[in-house]
C-alpha positions as CSV (number, residue, x, y, z in Angstrom):
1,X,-8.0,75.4,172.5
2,X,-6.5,72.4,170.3
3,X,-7.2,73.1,166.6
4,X,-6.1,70.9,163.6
5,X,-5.4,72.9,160.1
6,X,-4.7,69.8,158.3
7,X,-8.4,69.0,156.8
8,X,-9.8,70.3,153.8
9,X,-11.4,73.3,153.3
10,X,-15.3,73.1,153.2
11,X,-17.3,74.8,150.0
12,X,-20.8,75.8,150.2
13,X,-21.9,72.3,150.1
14,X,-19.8,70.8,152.8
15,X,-17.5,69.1,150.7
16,X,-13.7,69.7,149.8
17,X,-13.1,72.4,147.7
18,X,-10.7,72.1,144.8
19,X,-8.4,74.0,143.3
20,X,-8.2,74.1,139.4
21,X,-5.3,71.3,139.0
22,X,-8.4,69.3,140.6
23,X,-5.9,69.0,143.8
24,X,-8.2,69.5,146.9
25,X,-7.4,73.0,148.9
26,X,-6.7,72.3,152.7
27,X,-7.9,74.4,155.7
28,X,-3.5,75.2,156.8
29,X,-2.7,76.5,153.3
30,X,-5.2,79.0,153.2
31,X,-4.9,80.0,156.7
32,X,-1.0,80.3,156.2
33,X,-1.5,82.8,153.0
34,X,-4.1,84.5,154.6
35,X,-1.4,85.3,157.5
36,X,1.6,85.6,155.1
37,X,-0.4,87.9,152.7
38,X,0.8,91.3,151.2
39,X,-2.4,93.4,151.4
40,X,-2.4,96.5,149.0
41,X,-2.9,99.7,151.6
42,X,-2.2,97.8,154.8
43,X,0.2,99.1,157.2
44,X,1.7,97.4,159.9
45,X,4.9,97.2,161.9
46,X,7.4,94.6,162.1
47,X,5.7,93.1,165.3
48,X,2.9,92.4,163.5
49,X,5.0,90.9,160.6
50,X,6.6,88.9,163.3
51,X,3.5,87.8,165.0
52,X,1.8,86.6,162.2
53,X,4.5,84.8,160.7
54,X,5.7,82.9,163.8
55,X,1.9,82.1,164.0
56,X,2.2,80.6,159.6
57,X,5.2,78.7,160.9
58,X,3.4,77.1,163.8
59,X,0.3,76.3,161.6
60,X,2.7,74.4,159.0
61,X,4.5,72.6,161.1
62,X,2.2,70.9,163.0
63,X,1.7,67.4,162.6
64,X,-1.8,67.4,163.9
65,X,-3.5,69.8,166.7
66,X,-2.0,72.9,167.7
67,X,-3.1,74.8,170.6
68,X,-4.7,78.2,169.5
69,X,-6.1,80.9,171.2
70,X,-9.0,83.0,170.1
71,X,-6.6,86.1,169.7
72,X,-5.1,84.2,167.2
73,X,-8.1,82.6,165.6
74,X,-9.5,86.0,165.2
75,X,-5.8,87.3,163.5
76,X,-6.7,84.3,160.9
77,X,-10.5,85.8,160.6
78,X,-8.9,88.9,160.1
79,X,-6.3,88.5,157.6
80,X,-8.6,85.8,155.5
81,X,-11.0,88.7,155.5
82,X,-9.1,91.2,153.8
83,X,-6.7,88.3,151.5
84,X,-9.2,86.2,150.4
85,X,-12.2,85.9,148.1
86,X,-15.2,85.2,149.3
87,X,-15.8,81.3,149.4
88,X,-12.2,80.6,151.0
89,X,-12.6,83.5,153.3
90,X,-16.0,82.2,154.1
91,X,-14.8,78.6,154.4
92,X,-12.4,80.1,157.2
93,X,-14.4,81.7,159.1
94,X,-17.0,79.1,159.3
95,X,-14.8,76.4,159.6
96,X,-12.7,78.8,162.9
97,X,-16.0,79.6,164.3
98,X,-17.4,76.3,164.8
99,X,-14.5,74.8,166.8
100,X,-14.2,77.8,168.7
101,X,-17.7,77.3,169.7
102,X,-17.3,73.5,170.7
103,X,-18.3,72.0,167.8
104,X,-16.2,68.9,166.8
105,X,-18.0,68.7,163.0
106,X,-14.9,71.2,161.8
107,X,-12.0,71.2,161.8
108,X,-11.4,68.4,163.3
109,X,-10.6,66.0,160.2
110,X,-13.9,63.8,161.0
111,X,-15.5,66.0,158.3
């Protein structure tokens, strides 16, 4: 499926969620750290290092839709899961699960 990363994460109210400079956080950068992320106590190989950062690198430098699969939209779910706080981790998911489910609303930059 054709996803684009390059639209603002959503907060509980729909809208943009900013980041303390007041700079508004978008969707690719938290799904990048979420991928690139040192967890404390996980273990994994350097396939898996691989893997996810070839997947960061595709997600940055994408202009505007990527092509996706739902292996790797559930490796994003995953990492956000266990990188992230609760309201970015949230936004992820939510914001993952709705284009994965045909729903044009998110993620799509028409808001």
């Amino acid at each position: 499926m054709k996803f684009n990363f390059d639209v603002p994460l959503e907060g509980l109210d729909g809208k943009p969620v900013k980041g303390d400079d007041k700079k508004v956080i978008m969707l690719k950068s938290t799904c990048i750290n979420s991928l690139l992320a040192n967890v404390p106590n996980e273990k994994f190989d350097g396939e898996e290092k691989l893997k996810r950062f070839l997947l960061a690198q595709r997600i940055e430098i994408a202009e505007k839709e990527i092509e996706i699969t739902a292996e790797e939209i559930t490796k994003i779910k995953e990492c956000a899961g266990k990188a992230m706080g609760i309201l970015v981790s949230g936004s992820i998911w939510f914001m993952l699960e709705k284009n994965k489910d045909g729903d044009t609303d998110k993620g799509d930059g028409a808001g």
